[in-house]
C-alpha positions as CSV (number, residue, x, y, z in Angstrom):
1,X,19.3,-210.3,-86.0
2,X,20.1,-207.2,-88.5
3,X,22.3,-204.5,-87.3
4,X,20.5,-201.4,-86.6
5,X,21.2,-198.5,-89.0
6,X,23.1,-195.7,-87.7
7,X,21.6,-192.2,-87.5
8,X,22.4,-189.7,-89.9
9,X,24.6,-187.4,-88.2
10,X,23.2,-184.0,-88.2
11,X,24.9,-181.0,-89.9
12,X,26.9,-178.4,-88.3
13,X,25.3,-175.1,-89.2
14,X,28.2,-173.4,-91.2
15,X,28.0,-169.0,-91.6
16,X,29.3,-167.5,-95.0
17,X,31.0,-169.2,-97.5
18,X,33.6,-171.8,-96.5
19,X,36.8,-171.5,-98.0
20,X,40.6,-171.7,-97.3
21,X,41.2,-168.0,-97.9
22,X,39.9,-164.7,-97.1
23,X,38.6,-162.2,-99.6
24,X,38.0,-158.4,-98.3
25,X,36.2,-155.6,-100.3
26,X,37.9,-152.3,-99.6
27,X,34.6,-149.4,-99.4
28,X,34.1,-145.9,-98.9
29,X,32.7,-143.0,-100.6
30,X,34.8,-142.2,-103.8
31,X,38.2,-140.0,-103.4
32,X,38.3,-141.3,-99.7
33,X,42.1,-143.4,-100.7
34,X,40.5,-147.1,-101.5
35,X,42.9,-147.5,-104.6
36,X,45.7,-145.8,-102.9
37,X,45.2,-148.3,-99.7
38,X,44.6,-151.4,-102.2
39,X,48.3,-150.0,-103.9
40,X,49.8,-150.1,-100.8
41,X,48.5,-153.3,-99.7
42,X,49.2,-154.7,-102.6
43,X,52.1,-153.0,-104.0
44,X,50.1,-152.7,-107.4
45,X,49.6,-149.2,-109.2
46,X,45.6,-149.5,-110.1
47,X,44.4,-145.4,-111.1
48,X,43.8,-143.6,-108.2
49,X,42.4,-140.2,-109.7
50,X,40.9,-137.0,-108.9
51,X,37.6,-137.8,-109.9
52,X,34.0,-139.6,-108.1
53,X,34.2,-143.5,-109.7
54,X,37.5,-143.6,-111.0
55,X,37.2,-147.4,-110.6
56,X,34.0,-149.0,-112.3
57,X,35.2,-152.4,-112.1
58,X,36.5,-153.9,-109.2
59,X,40.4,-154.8,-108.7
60,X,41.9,-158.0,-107.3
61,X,44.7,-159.1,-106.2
62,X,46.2,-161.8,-103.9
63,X,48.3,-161.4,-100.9
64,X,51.0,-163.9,-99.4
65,X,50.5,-164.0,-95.2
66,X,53.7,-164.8,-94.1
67,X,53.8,-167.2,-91.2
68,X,56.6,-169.1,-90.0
69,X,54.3,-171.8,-88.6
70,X,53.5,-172.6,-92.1
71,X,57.4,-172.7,-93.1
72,X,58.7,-175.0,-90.1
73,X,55.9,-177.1,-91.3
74,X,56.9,-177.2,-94.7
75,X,60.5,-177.8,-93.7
76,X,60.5,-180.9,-91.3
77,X,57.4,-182.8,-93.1
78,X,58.2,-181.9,-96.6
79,X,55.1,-182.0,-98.3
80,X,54.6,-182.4,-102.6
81,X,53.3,-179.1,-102.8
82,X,53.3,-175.9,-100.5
83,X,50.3,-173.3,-101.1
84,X,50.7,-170.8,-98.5
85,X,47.6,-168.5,-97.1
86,X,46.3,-165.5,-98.9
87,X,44.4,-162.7,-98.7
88,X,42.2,-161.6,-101.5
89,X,42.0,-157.8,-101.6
90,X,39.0,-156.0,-104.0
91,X,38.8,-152.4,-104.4
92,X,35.3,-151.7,-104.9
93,X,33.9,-148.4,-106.1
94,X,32.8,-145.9,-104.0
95,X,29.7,-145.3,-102.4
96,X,27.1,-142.6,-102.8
97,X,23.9,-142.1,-100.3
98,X,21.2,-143.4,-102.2
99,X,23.2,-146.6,-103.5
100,X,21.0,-149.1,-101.9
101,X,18.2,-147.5,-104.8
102,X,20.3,-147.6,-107.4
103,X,22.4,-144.4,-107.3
104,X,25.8,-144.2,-108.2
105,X,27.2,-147.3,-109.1
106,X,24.7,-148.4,-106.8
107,X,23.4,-152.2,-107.2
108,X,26.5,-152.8,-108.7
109,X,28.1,-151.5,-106.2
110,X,26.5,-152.8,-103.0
111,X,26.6,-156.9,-105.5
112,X,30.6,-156.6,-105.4
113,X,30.7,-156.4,-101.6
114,X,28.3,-159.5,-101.4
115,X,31.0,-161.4,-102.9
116,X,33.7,-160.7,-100.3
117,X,33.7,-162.3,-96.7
118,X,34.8,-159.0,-94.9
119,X,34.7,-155.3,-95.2
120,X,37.5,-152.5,-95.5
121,X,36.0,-149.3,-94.5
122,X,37.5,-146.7,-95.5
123,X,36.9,-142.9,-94.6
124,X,38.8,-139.7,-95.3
125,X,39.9,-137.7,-92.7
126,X,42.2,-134.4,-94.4
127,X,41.8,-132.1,-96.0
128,X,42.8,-130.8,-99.3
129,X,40.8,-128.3,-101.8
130,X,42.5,-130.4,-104.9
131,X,40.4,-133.5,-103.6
132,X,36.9,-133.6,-104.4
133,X,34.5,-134.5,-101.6
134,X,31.3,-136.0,-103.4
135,X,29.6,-134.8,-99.8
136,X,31.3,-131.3,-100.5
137,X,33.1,-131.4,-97.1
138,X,34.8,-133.7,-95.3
139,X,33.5,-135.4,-92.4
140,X,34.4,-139.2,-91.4
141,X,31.4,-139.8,-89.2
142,X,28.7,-138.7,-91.8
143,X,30.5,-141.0,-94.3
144,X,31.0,-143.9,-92.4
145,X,27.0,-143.6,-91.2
146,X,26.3,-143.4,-94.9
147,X,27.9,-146.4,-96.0
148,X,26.5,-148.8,-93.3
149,X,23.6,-147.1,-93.4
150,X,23.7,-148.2,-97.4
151,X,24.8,-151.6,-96.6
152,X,21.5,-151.8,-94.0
153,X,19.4,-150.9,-96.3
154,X,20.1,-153.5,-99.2
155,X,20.3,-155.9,-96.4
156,X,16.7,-155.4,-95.3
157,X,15.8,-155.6,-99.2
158,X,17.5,-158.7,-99.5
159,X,15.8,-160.0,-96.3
160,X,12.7,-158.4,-97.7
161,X,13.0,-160.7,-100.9
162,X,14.0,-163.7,-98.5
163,X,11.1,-163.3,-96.6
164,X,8.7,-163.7,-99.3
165,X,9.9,-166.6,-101.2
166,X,10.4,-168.5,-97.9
167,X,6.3,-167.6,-97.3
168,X,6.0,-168.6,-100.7
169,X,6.9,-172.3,-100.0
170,X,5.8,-172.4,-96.6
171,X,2.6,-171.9,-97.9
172,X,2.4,-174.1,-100.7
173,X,3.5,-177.1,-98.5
174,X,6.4,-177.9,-100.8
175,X,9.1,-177.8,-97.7
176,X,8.0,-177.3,-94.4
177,X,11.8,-177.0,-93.1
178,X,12.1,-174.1,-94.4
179,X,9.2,-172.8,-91.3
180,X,12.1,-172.2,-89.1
181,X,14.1,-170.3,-91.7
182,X,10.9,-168.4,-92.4
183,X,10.7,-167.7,-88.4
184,X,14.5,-166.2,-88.1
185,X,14.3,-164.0,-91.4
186,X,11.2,-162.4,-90.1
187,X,12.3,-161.9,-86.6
188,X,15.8,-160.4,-88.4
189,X,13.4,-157.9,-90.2
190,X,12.0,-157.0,-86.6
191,X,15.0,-156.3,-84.9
């Protein structure tokens, strides 16, 4: 008698991108300190001006972690090639209420932090008349509700946009696994 064929093992469901490092987009309204924290995290000197959207284009850079674990490894087992952890720091531009319709730097804007698998808020807390405040005073609460509230917003669009191509091939009959995908998104746009 044949041997029976195995079962195909089932996949484990995996969230965000996998990867061996982390990459973190640095937000806030603009003159809150993003290129001055991304400087000092990075010991880089990107412009950090006086002005709203003194970056446009995002900056990178790459950080070493340090960890000793990694070193005693590398010491007793000796390995051909030694690539150490890193952090992946982006400076995005800053945020405006109304980005999530296109304001500001807006799409452009809110498709830079999609790339990155965590978020640096930042929010400006002091006060100095030589520092334009695109909200024309400064208060951290009202500027940290606008960015997530941003960030919601193109989040329910994108859902939005999910939602009806899923229906689209539900529909048609083209791939019915995608019911249950169908089921969560919609119950995501509930909540």
């Amino acid at each position: 008698m044949p041997p029976k064929k195995e079962e195909p093992k089932a996949e484990k469901a995996v969230l965000g991108r996998f990867s061996h490092n982390l990459k973190i987009g640095i937000v806030g309204l603009p003159n809150v300190g993003k290129s001055t924290m991304f400087n000092i995290m990075t010991k880089l000197s990107v412009p950090a001006e006086n002005f709203p959207f003194c970056t446009i284009d995002p900056n990178n850079a790459r950080i070493n972690v340090p960890d000793e674990r990694f070193e005693w490894l590398c010491k007793h087992y000796k390995p051909k090639s030694e690539v150490p952890a890193f952090l992946e720091v982006v400076d995005i531009a800053g945020l405006v209420k109304g980005a999530s319709a296109g304001q500001g730097l807006g799409n452009a804007f809110l498709s830079h932090i999609r790339a990155v698998d965590g978020i640096f808020h930042v929010s400006r807390a002091f006060e100095d008349p030589d520092v334009t405040h695109v909200e024309g005073n400064v208060d951290p609460v009202r500027d940290l509700e606008i960015i997530v509230e941003e960030l919601i917003l193109k989040d329910i669009e994108t859902t939005e946009k999910a939602v009806d191509a899923l229906e689209k091939v539900v529909s048609r009959g083209v791939d019915q696994t995608k019911k249950a995908e169908l089921e969560t998104s919609k119950r995501v746009l509930e909540a």
